[in-house]
C-alpha positions in Angstrom: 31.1 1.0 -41.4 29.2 -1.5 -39.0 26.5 -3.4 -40.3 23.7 -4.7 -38.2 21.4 -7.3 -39.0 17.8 -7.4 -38.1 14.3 -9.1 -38.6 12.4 -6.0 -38.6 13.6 -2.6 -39.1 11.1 0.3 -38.2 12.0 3.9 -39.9 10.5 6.7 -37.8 9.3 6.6 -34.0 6.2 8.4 -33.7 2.8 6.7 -32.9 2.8 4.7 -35.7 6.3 3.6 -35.4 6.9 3.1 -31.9 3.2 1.5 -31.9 4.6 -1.0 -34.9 7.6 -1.6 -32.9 6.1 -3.0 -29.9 3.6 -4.7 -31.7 6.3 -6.7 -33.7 8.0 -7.6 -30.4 5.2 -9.2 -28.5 5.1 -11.3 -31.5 8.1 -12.8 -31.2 10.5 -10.2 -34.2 13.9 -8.8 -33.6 13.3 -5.0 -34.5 15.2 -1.7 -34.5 13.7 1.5 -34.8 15.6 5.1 -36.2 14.5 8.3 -35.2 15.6 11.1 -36.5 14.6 13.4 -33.7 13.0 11.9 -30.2 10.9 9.1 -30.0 7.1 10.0 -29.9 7.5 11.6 -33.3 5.4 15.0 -33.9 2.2 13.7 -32.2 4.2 13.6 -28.4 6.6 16.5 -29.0 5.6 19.2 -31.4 1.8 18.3 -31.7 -1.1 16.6 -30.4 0.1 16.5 -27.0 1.7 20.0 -26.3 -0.6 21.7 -28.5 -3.8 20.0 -26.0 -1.6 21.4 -22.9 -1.4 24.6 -24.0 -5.0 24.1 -25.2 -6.5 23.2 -21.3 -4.4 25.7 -19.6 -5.5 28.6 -22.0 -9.1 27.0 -21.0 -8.7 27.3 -17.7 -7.8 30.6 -17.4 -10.7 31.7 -19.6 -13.1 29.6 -17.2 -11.4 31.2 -14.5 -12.4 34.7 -15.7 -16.0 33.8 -16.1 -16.6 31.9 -13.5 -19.0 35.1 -12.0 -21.7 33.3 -13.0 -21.7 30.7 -10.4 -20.3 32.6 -7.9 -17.3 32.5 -8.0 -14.5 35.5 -7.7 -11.6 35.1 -8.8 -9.4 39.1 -8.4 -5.8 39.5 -10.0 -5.4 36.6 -12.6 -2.3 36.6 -13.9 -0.2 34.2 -16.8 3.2 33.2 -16.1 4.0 31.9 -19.7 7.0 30.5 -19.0 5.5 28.2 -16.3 2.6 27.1 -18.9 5.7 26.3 -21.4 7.4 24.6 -18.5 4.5 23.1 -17.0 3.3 21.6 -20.8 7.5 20.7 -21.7 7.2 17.9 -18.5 3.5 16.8 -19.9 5.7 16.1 -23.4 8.6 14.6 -21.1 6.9 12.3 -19.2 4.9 10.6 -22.4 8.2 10.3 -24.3 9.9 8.9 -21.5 7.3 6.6 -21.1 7.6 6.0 -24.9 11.5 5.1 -24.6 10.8 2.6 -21.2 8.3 0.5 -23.4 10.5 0.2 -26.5 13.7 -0.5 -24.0 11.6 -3.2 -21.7 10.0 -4.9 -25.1 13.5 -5.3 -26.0 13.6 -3.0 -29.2 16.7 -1.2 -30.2 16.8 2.5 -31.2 18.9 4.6 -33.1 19.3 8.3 -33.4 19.4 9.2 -37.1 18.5 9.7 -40.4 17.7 6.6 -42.8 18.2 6.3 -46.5 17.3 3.3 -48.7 21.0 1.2 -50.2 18.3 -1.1 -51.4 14.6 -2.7 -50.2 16.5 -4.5 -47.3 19.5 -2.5 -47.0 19.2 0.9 -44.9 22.2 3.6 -44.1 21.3 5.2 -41.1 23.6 8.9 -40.4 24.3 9.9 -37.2 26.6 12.3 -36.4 28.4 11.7 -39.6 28.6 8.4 -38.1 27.1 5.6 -40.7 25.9 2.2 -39.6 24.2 0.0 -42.6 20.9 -1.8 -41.0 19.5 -5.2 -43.0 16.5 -6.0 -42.6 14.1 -8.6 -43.6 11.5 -6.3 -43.8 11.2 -2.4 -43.4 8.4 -0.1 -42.0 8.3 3.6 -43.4 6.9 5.6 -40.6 8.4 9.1 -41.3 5.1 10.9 -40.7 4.4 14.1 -41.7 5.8 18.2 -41.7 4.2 21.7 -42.4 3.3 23.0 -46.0 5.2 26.3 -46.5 3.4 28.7 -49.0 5.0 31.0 -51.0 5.7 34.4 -49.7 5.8 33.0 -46.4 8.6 31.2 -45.5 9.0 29.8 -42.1 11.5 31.7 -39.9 10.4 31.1 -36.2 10.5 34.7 -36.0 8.0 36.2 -37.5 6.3 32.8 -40.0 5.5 30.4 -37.7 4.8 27.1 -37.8 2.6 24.8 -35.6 5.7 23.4 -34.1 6.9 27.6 -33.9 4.2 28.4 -32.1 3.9 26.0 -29.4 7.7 26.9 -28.4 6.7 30.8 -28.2 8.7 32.4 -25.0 6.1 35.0 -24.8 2.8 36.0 -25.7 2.3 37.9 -29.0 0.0 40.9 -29.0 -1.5 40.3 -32.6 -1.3 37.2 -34.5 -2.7 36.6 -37.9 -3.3 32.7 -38.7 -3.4 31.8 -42.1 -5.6 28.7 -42.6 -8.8 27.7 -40.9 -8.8 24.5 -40.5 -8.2 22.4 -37.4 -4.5 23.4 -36.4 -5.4 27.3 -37.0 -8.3 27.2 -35.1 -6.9 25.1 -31.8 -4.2 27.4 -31.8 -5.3 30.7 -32.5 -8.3 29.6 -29.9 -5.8 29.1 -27.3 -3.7 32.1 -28.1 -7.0 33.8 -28.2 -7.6 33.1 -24.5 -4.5 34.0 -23.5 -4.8 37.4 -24.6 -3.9 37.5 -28.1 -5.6 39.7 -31.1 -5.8 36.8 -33.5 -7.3 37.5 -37.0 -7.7 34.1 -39.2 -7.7 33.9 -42.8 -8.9 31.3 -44.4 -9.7 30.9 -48.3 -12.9 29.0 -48.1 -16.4 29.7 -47.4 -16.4 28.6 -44.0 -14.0 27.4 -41.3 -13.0 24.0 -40.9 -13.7 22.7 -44.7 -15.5 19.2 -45.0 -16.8 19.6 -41.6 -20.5 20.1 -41.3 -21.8 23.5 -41.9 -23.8 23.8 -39.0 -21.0 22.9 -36.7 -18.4 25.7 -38.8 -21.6 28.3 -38.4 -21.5 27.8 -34.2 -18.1 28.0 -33.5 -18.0 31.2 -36.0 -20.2 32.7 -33.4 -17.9 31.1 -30.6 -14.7 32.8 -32.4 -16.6 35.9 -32.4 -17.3 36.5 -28.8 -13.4 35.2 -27.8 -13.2 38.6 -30.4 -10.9 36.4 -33.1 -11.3 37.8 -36.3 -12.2 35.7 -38.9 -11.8 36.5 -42.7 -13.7 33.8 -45.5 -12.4 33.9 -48.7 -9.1 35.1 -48.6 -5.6 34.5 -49.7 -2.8 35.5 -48.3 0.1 36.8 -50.5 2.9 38.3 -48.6 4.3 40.0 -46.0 7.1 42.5 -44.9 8.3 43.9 -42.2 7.1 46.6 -40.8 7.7 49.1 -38.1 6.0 47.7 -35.8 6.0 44.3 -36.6 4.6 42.1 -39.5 2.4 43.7 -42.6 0.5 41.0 -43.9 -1.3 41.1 -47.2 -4.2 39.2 -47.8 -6.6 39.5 -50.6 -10.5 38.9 -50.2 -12.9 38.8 -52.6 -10.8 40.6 -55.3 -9.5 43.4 -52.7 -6.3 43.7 -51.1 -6.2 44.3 -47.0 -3.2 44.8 -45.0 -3.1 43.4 -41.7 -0.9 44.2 -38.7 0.2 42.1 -36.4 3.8 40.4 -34.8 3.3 36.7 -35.8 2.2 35.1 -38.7 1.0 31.8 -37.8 1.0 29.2 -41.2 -1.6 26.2 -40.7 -2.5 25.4 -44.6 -2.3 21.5 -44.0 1.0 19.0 -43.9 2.8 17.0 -46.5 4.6 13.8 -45.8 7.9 13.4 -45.2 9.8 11.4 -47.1 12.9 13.5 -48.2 16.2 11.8 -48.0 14.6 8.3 -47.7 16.0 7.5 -51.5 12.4 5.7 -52.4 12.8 6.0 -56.0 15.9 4.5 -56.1 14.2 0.8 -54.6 11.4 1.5 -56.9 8.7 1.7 -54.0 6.0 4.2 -55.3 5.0 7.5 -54.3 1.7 9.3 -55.6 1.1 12.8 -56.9 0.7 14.1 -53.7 3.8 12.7 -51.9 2.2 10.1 -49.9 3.5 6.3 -50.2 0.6 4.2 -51.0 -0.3 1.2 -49.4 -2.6 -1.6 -49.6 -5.0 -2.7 -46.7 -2.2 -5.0 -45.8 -0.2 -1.5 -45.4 2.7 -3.1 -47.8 4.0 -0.9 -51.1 4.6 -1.7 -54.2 7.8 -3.4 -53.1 7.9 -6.6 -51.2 8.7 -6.8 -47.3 8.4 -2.7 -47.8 5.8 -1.2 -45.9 4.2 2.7 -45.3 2.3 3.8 -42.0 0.9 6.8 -40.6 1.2 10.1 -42.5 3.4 9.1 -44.6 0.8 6.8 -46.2 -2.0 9.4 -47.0 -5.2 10.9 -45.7 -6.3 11.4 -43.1 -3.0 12.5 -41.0 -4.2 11.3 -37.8 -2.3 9.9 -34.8 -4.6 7.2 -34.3 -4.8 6.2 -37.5 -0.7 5.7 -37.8 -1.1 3.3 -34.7 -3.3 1.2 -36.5 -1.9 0.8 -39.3 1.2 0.1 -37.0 -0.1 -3.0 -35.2 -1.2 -4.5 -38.7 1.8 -4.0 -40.3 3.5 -5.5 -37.5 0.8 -8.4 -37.6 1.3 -8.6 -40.8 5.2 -9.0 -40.5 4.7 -11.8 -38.1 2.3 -14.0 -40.6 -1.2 -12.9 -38.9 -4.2 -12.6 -40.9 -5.0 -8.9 -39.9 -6.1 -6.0 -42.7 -7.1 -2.2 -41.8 -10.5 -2.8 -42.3 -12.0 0.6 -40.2 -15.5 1.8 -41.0 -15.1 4.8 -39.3 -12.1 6.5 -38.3 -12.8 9.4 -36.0 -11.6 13.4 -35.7 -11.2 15.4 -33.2 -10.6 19.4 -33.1 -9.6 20.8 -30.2 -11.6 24.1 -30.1 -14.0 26.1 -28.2 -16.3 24.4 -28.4 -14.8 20.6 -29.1 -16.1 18.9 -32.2 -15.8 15.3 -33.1 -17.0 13.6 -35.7 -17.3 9.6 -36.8 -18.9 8.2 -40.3 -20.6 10.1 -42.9 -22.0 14.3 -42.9 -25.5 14.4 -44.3 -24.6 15.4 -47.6 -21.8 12.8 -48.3 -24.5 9.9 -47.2 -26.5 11.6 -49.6 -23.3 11.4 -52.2 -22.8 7.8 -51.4 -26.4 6.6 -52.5 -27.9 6.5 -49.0 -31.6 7.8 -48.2 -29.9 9.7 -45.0 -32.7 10.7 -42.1 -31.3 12.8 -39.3 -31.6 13.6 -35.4 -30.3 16.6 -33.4 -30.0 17.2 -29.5 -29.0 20.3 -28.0 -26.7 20.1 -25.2 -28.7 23.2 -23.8 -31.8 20.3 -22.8 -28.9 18.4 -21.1 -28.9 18.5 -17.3 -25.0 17.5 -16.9 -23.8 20.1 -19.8 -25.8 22.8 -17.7 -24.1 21.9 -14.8 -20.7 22.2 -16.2 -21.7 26.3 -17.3 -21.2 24.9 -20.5 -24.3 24.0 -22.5 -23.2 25.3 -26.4 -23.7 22.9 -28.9 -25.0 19.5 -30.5 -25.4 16.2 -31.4 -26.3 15.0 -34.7 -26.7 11.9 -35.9 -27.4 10.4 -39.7 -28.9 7.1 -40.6 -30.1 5.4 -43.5 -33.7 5.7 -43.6 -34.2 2.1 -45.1 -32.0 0.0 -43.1 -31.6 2.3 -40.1 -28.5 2.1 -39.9 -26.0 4.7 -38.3 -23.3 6.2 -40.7 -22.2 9.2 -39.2 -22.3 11.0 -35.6 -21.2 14.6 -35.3 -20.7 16.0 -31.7 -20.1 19.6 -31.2 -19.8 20.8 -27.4 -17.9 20.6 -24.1 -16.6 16.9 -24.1 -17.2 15.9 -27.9 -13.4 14.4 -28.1 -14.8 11.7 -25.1 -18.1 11.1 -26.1 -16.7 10.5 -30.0 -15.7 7.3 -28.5 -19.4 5.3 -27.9 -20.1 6.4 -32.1 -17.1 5.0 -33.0 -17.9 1.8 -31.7 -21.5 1.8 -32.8 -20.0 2.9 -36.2 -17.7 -0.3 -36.4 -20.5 -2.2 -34.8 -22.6 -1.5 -37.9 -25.3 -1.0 -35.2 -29.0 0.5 -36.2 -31.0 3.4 -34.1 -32.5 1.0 -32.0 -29.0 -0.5 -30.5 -28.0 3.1 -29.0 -31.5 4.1 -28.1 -32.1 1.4 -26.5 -29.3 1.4 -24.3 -29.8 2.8 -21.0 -27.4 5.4 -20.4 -26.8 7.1 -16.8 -28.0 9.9 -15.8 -26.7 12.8 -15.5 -24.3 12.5 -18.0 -23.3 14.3 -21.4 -23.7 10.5 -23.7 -27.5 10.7 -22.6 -27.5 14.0 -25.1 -26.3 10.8 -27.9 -28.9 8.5 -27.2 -31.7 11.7 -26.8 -30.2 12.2 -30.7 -30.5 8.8 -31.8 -33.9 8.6 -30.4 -34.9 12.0 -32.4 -34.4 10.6 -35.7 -36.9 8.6 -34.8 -38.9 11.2 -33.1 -39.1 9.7 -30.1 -36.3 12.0 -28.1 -37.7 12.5 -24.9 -36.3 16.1 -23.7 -36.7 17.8 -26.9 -39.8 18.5 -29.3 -39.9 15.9 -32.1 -40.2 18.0 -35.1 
């Protein structure tokens, strides 16, 4: 068995790895990074980036079909599904290649495999049947994260899909029933949607998109229901067989069962992290009730020169998130004083309409002791969202009423997952109401509808009654 020997050994090359990676090799460390799969991780493969492809192109086409209004024409549309697959596979290609260039010119070494823990500096890594022990003076978990099956519905790529299933789909399904309405669910079954699809959502709550502001859940409700997606509050599903023409799904809601037809079952219910195989338990580095291996702000375990990224380290499961954490670990590694120290880490959901959000909702300021005071601003006042035929949605922004400071901005509406980007900063900034309203934006642009909202807690918007 060969042994290799290494300053820095990174498990896992998704965006918090390969991010972690890099990092740790402009500083100066020797590092090595195993992935079991292709380098990119989930995010550049089999999530955030071929799930947005297939998100704008099913976008288009919709846009396409109404574009009547400003006179446009537009006879004959057709889909060619396997050039959208194609088209969104090279998108994927060319990130990951790009991915594999940066790790390669930074000087980092990768292996194809699967990692398990001999002890806290010891790592076997498999390939192939192939074995090759790795030491390391320190190691970086950065196995991310997979779907949660539920019982009754095991996955199957056939008929139980998961998110990963159903951005690999060779053709179109007629009827798809989504189970879960949160973020996943909702991009996808939105872009299916568009592309022709009868989708029917199921989702156990009392509104879609749970934790999200309710006035944001309420308008795209009414957005789902003109793209004709069903969408059914407070219900479980329980099972499914096959039937003779395709799936029979059933659900109960509100105490009542209902069988639904359809030829895909779509399975978005969350993600758990992915740490099977890595032999944790036997180096004594801890993991919590939920699976996740905790970290301080540091991002080290419980064990020394151990550390967790990403997914794998708990909530939230964003891609962002992992690369931070990736560039302090690695800063951390290489004796900097750096901490994850964000005020505000933002979300993004891809639907029709976009919604972003940064900081705290109006109840949770509300929760955390704050006197919160809020401002809204309809795009529909906003000259540039006009002009784009898209004018549906909102900014809303909370402050405290005492020191006037901003805790939380919540965009809903063409453009939200750009213009999440100014909050974010004010956010970290800790800046008041009077830093963004005073701030001269251009004109005419979508951020002016951010700074009309700011300026309406106040009650000084401009374009909108002050109430």
């Amino acid at each position: 068995m060969e042994t290799i020997r290494t300053q820095t050994l990174v498990i896992g090359g998704g965006p918090g790895g390969y991010v972690a990676a890099i990092r740790l090799a402009q500083l100066g460390k020797e590092v090595v990074v195993v992935e079991q799969e292709n380098v990119g991780g989930v995010c550049l493969n089999v999530g955030c980036i071929p799930s947005k492809a297939l998100i704008t192109a099913a976008s288009h086409l919709d846009e396409i079909r109404h574009s009547a209004d400003m006179g446009i024409h537009v006879d004959g549309v057709t889909v060619d599904f396997a050039k959208m697959q194609s088209w969104k596979q090279s998108v994927v290609s060319k990130l990951t290649g790009g991915v594999a260039q940066l790790l390669k010119g930074n000087k980092v070494k990768t292996m194809k495999g699967s990692a398990q823990f001999k002890s806290p500096q010891e790592v076997l890594v498999i390939s192939g049947g192939v074995e090759t022990l790795v030491c390391a003076e320190d190691v970086i978990i950065a196995t991310g994260s997979k779907p949660i099956e539920i019982p009754g519905f095991a996955f199957d790529g056939r008929r139980v899909l998961s998110s990963t299933h159903a951005l690999a789909l060779t053709e179109i399904p007629k009827r798809m029933v989504v189970i879960g309405g949160g973020y996943i669910g909702l991009e996808l079954g939105t872009a299916y949607a568009k592309l022709g699809t009868k989708v029917t959502v199921v989702e156990a709550m009392d509104q879609v998109l749970p934790g999200f502001d309710p006035e944001m859940a309420r308008l795209l409700s009414r957005r789902l229901k003109q793209l004709e997606v069903t969408v059914l509050l407070g219900a479980k599903a329980k099972g499914w067989q096959e039937g003779t023409d395709g799936a029979q799904v059933t659900i109960e809601q509100n105490g009542t069962p209902v069988r639904l037809d359809c030829d895909v079952v779509l399975v978005t219910v969350g993600r758990k992290p992915h740490t099977a195989g890595l032999n944790l338990q036997q180096v004594g580095v801890t993991i919590d009730a939920n699976g996740f291996v905790p970290a301080n702000d540091k991002q080290q375990t419980n064990v020394p020169h151990i550390y967790s990224i990403g997914d794998v380290a708990g909530q939230p499961m964003l891609a962002h998130k992992a690369s931070r954490e990736g560039e302090v670990a690695a800063e951390v590694i290489a004796g900097k004083a750096s901490a994850f120290d964000a005020r505000s880490i933002p979300a993004v959901v891809f639907t029709d309409p976009e919604i972003a959000t940064a900081g705290l909702t109006e109840a949770q300021a509300t929760e955390a002791g704050y006197t919160p005071i809020t401002g809204r601003f309809n795009f529909a006042a906003n000259g540039r969202a006009l002009t784009y035929g898209n004018a549906e949605g909102f900014v809303k922004v909370v402050a405290d009423k005492e020191s006037q400071v901003l805790l939380g901005i919540h965009i809903i509406g063409h453009g939200a997952s750009d213009l999440i980007a100014e909050a974010t900063l004010a956010l970290e900034m800790g800046a008041v109401l009077d830093d963004l309203s005073s701030t001269i934006h251009a004109h005419p642009t979508l951020p002016e509808a951010l700074m009309e909202a700011i300026k309406a807690v106040k009650g000084e918007a401009i374009h909108a009654m002050n109430k």
